[in-house]
mmJSON file of the N, C-alpha and C atoms, coordinates in Angstrom:
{"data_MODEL":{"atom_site":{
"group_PDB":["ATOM","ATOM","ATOM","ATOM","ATOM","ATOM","ATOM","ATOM","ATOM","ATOM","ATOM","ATOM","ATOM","ATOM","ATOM","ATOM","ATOM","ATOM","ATOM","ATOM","ATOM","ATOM","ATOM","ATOM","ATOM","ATOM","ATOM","ATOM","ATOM","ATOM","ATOM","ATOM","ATOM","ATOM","ATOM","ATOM","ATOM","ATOM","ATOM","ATOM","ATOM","ATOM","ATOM","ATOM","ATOM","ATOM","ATOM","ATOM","ATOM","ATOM","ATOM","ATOM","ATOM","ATOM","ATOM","ATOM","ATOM","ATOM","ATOM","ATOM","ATOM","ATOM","ATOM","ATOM","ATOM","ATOM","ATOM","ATOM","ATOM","ATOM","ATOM","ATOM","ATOM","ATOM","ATOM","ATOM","ATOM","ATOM","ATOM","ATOM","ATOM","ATOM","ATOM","ATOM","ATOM","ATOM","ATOM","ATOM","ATOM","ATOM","ATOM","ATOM","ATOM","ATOM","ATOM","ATOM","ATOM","ATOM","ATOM","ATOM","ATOM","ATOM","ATOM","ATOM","ATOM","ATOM","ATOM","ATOM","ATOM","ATOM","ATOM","ATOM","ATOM","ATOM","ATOM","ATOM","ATOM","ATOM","ATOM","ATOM","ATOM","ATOM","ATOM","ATOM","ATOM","ATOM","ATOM","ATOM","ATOM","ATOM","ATOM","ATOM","ATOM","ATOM","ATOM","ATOM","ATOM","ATOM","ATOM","ATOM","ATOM","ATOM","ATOM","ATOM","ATOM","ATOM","ATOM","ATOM","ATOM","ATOM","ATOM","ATOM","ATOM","ATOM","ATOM","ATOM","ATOM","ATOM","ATOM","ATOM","ATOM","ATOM","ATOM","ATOM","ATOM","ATOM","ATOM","ATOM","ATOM","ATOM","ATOM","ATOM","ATOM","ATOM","ATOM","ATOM","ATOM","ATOM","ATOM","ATOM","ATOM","ATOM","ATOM","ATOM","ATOM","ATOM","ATOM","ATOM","ATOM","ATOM","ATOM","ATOM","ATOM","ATOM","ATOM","ATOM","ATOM","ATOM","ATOM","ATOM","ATOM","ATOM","ATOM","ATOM","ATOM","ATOM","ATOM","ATOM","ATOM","ATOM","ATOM","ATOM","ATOM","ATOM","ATOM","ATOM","ATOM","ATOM","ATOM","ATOM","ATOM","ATOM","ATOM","ATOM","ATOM","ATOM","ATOM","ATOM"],
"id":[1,2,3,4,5,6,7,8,9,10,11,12,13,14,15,16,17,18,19,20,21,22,23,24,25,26,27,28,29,30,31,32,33,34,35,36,37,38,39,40,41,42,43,44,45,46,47,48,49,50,51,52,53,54,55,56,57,58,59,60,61,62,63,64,65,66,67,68,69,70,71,72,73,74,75,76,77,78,79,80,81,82,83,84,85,86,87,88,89,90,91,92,93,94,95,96,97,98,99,100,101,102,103,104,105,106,107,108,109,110,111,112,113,114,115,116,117,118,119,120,121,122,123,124,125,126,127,128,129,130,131,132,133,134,135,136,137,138,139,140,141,142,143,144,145,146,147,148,149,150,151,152,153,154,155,156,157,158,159,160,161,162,163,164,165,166,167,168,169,170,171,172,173,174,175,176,177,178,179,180,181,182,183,184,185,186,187,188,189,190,191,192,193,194,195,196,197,198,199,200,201,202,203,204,205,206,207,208,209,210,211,212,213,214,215,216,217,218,219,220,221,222,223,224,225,226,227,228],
"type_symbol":["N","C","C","N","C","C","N","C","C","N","C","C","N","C","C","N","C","C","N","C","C","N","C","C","N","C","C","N","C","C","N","C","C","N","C","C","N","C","C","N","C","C","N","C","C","N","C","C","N","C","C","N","C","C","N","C","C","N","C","C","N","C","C","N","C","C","N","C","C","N","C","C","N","C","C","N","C","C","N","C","C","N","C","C","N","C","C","N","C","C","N","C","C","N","C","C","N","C","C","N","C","C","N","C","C","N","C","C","N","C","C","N","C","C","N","C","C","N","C","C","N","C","C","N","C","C","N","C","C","N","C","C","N","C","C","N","C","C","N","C","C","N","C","C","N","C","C","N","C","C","N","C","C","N","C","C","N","C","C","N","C","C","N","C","C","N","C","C","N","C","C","N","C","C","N","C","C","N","C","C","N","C","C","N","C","C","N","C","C","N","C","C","N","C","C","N","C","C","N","C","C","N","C","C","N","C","C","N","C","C","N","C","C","N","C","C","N","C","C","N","C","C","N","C","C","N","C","C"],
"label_atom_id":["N","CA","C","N","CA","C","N","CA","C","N","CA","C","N","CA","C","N","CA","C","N","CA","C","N","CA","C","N","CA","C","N","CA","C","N","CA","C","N","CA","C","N","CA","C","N","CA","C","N","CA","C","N","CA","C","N","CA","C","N","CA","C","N","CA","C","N","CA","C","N","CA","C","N","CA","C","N","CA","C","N","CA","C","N","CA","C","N","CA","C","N","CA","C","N","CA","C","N","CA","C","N","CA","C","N","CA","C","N","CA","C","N","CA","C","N","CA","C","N","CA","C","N","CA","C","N","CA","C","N","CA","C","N","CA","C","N","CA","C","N","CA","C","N","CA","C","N","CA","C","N","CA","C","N","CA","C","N","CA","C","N","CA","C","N","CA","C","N","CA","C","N","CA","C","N","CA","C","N","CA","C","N","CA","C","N","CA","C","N","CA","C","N","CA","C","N","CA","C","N","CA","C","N","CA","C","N","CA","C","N","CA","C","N","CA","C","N","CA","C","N","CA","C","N","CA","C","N","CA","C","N","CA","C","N","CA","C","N","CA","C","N","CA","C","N","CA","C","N","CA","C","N","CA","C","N","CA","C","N","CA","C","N","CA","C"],
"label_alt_id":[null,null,null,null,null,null,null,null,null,null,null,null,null,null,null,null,null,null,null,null,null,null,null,null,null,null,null,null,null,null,null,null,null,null,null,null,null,null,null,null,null,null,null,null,null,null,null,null,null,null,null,null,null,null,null,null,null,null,null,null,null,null,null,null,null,null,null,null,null,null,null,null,null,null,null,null,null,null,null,null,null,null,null,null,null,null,null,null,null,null,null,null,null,null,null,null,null,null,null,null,null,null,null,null,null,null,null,null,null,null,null,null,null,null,null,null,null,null,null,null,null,null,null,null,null,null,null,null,null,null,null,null,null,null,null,null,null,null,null,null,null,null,null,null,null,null,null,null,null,null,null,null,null,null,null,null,null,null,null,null,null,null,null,null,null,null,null,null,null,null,null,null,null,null,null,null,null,null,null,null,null,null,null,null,null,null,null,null,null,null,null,null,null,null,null,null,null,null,null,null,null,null,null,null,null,null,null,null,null,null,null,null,null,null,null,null,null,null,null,null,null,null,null,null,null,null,null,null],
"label_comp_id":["UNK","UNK","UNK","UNK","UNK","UNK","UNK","UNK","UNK","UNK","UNK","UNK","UNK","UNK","UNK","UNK","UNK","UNK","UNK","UNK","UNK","UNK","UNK","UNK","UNK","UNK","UNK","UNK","UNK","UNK","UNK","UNK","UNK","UNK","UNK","UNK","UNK","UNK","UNK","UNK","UNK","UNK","UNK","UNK","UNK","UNK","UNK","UNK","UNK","UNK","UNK","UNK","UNK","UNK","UNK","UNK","UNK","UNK","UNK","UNK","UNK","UNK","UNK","UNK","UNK","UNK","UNK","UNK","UNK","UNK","UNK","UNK","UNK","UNK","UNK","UNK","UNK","UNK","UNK","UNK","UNK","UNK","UNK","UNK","UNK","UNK","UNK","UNK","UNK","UNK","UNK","UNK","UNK","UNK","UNK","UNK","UNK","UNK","UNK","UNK","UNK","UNK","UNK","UNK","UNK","UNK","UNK","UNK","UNK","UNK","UNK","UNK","UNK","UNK","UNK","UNK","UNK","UNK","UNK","UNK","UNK","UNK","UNK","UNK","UNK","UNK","UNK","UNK","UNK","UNK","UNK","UNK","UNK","UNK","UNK","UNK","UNK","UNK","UNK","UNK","UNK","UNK","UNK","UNK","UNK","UNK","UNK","UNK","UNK","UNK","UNK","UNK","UNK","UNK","UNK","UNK","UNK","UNK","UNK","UNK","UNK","UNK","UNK","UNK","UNK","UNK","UNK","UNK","UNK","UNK","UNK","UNK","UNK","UNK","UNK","UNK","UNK","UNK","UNK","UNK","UNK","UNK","UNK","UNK","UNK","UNK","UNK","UNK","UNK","UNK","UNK","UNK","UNK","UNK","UNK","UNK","UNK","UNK","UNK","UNK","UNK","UNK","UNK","UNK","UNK","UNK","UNK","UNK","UNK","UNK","UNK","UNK","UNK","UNK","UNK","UNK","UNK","UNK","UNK","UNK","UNK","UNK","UNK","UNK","UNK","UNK","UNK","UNK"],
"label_asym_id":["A","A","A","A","A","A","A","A","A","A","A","A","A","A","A","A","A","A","A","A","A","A","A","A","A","A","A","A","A","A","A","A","A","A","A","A","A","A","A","A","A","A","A","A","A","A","A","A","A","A","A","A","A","A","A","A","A","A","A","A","A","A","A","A","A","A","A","A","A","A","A","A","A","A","A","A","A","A","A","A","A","A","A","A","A","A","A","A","A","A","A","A","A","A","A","A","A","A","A","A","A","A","A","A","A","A","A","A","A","A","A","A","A","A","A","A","A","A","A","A","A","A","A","A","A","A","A","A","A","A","A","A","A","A","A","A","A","A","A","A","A","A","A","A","A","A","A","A","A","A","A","A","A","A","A","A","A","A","A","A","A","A","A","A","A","A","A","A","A","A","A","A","A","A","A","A","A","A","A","A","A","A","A","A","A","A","A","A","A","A","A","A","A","A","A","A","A","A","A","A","A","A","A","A","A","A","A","A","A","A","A","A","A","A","A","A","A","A","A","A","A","A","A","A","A","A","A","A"],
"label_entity_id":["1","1","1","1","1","1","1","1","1","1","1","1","1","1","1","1","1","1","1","1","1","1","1","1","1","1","1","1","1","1","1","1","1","1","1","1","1","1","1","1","1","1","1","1","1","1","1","1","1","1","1","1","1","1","1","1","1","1","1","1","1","1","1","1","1","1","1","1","1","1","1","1","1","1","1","1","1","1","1","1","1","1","1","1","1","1","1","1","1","1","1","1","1","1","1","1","1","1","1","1","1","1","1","1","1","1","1","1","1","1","1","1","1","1","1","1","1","1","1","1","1","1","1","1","1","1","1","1","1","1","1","1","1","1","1","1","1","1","1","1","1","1","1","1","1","1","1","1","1","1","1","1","1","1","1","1","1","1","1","1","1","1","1","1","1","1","1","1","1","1","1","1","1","1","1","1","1","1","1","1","1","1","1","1","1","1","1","1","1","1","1","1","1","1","1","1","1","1","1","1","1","1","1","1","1","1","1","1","1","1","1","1","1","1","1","1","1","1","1","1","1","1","1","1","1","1","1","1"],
"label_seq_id":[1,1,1,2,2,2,3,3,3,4,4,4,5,5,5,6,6,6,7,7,7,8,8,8,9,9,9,10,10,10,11,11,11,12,12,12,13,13,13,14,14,14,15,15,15,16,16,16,17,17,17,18,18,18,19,19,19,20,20,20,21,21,21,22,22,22,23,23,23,24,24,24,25,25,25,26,26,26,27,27,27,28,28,28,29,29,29,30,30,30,31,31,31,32,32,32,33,33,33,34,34,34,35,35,35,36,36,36,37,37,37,38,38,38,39,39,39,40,40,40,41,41,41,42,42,42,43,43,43,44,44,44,45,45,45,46,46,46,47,47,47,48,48,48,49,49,49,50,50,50,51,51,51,52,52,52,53,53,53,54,54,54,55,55,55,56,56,56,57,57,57,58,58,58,59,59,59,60,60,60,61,61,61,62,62,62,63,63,63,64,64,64,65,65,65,66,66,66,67,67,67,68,68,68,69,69,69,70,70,70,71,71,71,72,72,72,73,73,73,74,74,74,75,75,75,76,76,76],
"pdbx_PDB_ins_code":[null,null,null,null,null,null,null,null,null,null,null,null,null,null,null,null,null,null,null,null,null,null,null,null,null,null,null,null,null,null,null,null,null,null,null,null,null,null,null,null,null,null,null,null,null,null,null,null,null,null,null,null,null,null,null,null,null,null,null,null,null,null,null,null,null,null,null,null,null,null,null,null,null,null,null,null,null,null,null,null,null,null,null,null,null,null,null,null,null,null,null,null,null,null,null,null,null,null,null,null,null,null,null,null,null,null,null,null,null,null,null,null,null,null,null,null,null,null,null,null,null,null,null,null,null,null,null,null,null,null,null,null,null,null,null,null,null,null,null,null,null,null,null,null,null,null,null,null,null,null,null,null,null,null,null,null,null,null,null,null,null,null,null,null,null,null,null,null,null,null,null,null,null,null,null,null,null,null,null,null,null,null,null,null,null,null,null,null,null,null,null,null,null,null,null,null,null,null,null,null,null,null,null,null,null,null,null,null,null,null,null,null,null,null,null,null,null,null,null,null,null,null,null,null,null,null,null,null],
"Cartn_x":[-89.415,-88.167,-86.994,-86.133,-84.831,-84.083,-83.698,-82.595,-81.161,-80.903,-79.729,-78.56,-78.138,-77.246,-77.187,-78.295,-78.455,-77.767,-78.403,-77.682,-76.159,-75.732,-74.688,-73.716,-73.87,-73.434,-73.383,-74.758,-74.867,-73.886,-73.645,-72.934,-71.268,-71.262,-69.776,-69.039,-69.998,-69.673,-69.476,-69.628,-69.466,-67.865,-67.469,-65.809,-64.823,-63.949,-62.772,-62.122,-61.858,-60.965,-60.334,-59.394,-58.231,-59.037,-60.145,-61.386,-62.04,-62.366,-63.102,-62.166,-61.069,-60.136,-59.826,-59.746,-59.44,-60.762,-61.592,-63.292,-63.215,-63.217,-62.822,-61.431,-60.856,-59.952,-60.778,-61.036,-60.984,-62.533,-63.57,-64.789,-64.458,-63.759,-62.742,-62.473,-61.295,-60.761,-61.139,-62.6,-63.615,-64.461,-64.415,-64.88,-63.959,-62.854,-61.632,-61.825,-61.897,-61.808,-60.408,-60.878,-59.274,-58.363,-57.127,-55.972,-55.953,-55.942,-55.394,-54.623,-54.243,-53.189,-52.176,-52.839,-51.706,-51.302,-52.397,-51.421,-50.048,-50.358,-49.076,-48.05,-48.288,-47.223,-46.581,-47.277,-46.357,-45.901,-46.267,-45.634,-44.929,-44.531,-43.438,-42.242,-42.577,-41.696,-41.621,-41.922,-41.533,-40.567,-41.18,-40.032,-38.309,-38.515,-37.371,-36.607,-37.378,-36.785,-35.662,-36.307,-35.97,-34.531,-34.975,-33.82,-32.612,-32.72,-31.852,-31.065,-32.187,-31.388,-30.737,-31.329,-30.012,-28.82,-29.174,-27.506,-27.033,-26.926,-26.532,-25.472,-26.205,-25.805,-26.294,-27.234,-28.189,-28.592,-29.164,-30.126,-29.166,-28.813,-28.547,-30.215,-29.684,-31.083,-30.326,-31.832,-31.654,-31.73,-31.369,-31.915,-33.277,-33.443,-34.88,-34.728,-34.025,-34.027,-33.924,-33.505,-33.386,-34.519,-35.038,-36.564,-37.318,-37.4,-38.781,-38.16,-36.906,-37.004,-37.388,-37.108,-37.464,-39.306,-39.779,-41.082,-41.422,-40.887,-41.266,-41.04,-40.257,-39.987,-40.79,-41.47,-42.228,-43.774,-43.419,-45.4,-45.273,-44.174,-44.264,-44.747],
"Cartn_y":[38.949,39.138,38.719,39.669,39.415,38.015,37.556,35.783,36.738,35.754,36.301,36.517,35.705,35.185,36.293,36.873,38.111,39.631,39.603,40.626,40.686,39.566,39.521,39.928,38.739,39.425,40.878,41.635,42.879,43.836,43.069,43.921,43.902,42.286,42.044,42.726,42.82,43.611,45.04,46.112,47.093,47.645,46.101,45.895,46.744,46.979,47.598,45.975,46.162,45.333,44.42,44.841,43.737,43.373,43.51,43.137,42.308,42.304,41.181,40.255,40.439,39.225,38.228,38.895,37.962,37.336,38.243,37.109,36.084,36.47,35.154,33.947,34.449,33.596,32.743,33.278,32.147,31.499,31.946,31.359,30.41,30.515,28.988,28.268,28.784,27.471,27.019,27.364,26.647,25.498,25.672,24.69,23.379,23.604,22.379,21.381,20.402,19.109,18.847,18.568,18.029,17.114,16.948,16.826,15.365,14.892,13.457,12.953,12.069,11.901,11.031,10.063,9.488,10.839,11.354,12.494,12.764,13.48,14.349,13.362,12.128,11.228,11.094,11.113,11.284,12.417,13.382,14.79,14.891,14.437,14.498,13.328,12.678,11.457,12.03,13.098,13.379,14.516,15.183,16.474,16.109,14.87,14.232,13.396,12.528,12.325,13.676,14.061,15.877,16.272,16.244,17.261,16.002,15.061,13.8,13.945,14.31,14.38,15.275,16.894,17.785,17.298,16.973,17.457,16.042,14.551,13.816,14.431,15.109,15.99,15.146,14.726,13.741,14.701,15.775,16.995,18.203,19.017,20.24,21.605,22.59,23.241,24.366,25.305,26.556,27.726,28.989,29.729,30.409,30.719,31.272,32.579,33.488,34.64,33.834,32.691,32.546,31.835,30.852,30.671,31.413,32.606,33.715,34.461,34.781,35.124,34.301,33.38,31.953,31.637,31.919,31.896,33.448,34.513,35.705,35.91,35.133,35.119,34.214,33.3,32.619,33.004,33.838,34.47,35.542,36.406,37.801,37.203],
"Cartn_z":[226.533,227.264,226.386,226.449,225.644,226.001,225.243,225.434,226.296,227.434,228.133,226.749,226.228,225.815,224.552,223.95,223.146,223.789,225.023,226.256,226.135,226.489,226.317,225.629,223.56,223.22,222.333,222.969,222.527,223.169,224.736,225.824,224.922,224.936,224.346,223.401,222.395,220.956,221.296,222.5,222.762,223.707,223.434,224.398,223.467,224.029,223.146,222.469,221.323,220.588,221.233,222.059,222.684,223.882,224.722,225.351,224.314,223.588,222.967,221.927,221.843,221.682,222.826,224.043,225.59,225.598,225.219,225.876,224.846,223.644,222.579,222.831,223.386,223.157,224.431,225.563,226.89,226.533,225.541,225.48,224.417,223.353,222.22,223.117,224.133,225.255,225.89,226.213,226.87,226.495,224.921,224.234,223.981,224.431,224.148,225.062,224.625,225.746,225.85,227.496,227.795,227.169,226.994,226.042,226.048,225.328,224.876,225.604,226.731,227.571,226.205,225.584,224.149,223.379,223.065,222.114,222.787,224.077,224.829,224.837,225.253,225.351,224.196,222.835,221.902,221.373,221.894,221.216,221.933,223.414,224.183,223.509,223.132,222.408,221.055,220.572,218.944,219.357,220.649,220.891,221.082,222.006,222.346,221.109,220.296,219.314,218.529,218.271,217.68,218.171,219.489,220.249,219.888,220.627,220.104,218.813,217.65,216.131,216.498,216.863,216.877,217.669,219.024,219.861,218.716,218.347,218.225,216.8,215.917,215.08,213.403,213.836,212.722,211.5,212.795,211.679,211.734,211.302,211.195,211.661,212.492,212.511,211.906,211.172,210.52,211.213,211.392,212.047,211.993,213.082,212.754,211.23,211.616,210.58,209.076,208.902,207.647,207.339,208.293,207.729,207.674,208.383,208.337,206.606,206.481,205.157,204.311,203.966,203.105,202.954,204.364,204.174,203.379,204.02,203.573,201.829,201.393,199.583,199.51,199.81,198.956,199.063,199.634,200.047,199.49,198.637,197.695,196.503],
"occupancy":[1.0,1.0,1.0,1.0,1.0,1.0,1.0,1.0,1.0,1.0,1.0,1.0,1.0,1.0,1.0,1.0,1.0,1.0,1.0,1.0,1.0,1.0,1.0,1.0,1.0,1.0,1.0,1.0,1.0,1.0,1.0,1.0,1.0,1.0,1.0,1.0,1.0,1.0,1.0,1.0,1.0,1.0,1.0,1.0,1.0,1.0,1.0,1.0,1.0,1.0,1.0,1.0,1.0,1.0,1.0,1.0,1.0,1.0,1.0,1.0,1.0,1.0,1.0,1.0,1.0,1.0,1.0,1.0,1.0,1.0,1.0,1.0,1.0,1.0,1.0,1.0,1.0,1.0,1.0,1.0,1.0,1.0,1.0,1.0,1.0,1.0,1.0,1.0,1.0,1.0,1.0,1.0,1.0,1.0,1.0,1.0,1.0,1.0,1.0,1.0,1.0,1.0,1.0,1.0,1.0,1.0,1.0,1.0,1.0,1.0,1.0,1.0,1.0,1.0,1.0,1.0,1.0,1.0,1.0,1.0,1.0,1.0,1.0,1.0,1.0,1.0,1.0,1.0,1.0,1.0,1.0,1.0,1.0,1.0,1.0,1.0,1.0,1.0,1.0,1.0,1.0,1.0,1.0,1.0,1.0,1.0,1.0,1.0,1.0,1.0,1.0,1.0,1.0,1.0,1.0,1.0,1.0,1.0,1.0,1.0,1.0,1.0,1.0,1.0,1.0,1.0,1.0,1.0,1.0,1.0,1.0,1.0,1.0,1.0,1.0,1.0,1.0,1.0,1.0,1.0,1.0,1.0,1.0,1.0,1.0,1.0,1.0,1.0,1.0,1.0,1.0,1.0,1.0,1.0,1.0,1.0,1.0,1.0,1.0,1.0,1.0,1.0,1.0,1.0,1.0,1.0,1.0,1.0,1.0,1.0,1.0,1.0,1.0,1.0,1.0,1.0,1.0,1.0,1.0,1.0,1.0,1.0,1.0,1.0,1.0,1.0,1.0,1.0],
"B_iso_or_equiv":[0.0,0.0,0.0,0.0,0.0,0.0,0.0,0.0,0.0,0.0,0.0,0.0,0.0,0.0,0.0,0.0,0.0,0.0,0.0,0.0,0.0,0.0,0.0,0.0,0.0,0.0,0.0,0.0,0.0,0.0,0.0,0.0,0.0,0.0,0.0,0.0,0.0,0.0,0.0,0.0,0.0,0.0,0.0,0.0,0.0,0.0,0.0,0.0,0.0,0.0,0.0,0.0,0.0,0.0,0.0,0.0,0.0,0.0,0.0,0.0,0.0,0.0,0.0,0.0,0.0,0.0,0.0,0.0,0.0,0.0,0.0,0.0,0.0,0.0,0.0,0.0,0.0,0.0,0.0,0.0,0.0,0.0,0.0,0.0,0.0,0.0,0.0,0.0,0.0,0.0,0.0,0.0,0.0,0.0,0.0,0.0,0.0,0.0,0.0,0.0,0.0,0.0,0.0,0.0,0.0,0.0,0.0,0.0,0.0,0.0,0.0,0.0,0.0,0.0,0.0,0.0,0.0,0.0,0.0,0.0,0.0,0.0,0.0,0.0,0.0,0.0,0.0,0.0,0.0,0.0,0.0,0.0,0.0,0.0,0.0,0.0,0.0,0.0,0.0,0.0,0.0,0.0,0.0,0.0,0.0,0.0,0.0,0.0,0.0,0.0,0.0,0.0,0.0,0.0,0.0,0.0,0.0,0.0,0.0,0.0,0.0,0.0,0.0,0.0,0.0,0.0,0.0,0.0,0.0,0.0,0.0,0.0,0.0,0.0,0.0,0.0,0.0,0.0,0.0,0.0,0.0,0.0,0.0,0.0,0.0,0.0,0.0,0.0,0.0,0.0,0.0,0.0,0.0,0.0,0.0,0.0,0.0,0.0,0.0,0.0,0.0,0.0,0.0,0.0,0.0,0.0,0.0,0.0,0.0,0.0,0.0,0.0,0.0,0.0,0.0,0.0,0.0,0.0,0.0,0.0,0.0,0.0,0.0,0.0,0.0,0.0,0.0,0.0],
"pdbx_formal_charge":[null,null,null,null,null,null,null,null,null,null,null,null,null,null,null,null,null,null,null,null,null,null,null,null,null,null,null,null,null,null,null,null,null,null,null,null,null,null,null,null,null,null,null,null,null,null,null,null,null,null,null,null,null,null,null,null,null,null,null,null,null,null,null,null,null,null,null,null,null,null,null,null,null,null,null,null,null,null,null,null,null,null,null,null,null,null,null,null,null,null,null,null,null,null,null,null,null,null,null,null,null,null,null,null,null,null,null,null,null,null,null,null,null,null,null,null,null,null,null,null,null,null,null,null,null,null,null,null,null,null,null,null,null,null,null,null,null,null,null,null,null,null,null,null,null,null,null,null,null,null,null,null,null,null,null,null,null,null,null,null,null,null,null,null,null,null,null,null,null,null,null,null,null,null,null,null,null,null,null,null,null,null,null,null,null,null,null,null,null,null,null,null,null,null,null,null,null,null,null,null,null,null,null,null,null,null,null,null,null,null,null,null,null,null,null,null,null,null,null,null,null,null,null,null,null,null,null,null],
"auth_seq_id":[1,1,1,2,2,2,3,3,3,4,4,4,5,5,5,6,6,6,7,7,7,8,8,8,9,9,9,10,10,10,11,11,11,12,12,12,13,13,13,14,14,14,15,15,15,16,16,16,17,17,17,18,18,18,19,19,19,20,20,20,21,21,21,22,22,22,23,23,23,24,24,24,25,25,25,26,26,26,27,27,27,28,28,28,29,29,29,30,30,30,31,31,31,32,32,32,33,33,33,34,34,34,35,35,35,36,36,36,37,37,37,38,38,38,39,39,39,40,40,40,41,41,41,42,42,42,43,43,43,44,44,44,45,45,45,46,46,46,47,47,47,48,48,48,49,49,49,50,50,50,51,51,51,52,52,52,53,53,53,54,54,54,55,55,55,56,56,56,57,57,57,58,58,58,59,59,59,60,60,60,61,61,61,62,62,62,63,63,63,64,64,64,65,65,65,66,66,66,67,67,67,68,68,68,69,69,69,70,70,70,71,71,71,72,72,72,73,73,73,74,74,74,75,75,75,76,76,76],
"auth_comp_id":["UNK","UNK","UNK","UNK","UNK","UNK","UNK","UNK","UNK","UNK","UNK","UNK","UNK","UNK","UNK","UNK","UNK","UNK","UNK","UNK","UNK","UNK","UNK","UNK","UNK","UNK","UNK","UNK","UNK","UNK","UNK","UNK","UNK","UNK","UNK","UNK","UNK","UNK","UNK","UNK","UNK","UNK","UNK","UNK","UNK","UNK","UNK","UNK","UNK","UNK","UNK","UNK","UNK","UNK","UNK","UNK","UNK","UNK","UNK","UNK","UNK","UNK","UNK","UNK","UNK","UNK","UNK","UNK","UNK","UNK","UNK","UNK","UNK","UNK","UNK","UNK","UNK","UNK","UNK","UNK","UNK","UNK","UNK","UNK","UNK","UNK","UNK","UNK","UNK","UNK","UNK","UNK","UNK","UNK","UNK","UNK","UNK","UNK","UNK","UNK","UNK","UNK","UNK","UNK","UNK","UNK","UNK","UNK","UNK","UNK","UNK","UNK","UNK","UNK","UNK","UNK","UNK","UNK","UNK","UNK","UNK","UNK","UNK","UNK","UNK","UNK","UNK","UNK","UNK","UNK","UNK","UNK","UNK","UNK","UNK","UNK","UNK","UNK","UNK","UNK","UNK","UNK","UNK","UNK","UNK","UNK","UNK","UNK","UNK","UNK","UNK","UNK","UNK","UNK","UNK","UNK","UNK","UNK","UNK","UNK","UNK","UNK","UNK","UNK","UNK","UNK","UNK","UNK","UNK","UNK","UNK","UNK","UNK","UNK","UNK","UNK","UNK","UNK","UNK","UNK","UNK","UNK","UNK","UNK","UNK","UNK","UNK","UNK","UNK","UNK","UNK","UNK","UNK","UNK","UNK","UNK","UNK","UNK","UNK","UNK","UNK","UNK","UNK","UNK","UNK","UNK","UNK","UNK","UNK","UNK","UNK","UNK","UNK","UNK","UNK","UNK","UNK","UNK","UNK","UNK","UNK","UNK","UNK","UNK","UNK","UNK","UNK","UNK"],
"auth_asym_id":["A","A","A","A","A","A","A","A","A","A","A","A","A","A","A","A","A","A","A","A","A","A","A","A","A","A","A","A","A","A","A","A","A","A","A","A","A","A","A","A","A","A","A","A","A","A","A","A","A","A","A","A","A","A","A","A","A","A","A","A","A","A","A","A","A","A","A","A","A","A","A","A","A","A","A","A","A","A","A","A","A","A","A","A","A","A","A","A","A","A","A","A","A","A","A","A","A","A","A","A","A","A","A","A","A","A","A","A","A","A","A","A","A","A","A","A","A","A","A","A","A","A","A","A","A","A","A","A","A","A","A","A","A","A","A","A","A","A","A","A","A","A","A","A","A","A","A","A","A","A","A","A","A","A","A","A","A","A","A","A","A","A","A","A","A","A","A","A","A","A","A","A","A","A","A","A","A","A","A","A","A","A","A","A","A","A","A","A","A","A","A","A","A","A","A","A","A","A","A","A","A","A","A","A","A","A","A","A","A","A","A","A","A","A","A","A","A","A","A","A","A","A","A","A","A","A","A","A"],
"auth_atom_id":["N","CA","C","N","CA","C","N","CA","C","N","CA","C","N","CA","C","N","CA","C","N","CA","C","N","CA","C","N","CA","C","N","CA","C","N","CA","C","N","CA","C","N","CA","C","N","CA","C","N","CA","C","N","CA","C","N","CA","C","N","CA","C","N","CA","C","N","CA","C","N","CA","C","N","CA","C","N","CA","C","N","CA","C","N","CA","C","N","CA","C","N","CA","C","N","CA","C","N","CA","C","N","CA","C","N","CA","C","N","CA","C","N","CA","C","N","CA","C","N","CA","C","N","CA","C","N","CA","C","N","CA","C","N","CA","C","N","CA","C","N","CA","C","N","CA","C","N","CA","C","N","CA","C","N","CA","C","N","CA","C","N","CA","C","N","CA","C","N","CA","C","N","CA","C","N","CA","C","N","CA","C","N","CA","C","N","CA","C","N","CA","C","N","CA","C","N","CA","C","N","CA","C","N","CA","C","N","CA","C","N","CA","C","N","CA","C","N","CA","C","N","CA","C","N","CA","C","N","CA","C","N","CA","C","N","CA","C","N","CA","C","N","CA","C","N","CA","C","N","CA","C","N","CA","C","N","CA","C","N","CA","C","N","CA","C"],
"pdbx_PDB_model_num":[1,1,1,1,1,1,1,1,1,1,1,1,1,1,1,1,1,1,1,1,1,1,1,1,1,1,1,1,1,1,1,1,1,1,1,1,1,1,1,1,1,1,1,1,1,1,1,1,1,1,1,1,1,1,1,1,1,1,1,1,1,1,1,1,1,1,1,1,1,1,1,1,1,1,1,1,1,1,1,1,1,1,1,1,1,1,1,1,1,1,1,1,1,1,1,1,1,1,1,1,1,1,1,1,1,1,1,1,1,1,1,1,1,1,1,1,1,1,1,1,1,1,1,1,1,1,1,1,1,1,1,1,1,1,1,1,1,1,1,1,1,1,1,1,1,1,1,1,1,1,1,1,1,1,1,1,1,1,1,1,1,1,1,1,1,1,1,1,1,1,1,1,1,1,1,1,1,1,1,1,1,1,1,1,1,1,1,1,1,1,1,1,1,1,1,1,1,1,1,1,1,1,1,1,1,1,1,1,1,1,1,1,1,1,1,1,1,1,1,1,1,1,1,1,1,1,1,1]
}}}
């Protein structure tokens, strides 16, 4: 008798493309354990730091278009 789990993904592999990107993505996120309650607390405290530098006027921000070019010249 065939292994379910072979069935499967024999069935799976017969999905259209953007069908078997959704089954991948939600069967990865299934494997994630739930979130760090310290992490979040500090990525919520690094976001806020952040925003702080900007409005306070600590940091200057770039625009997006000029970093995507900037990345885009250094990857030619």
């Amino acid at each position: 008798m065939a292994e379910p789990s072979r069935d499967l993904e024999s069935e799976a592999l017969r999905l259209p493309p953007e069908q078997r990107a959704r089954l991948a993505e939600r069967l990865i996120s299934s494997l994630e354990s739930e979130p760090d309650a310290r992490v979040e607390e500090l990525w919520l405290a690094e976001a806020e730091r952040r925003l702080d530098d900007l409005e306070s006027g600590r940091v200057q921000g770039v625009p997006a278009d000029e970093v995507i070019a900037d990345a885009r010249s250094k990857l030619s």
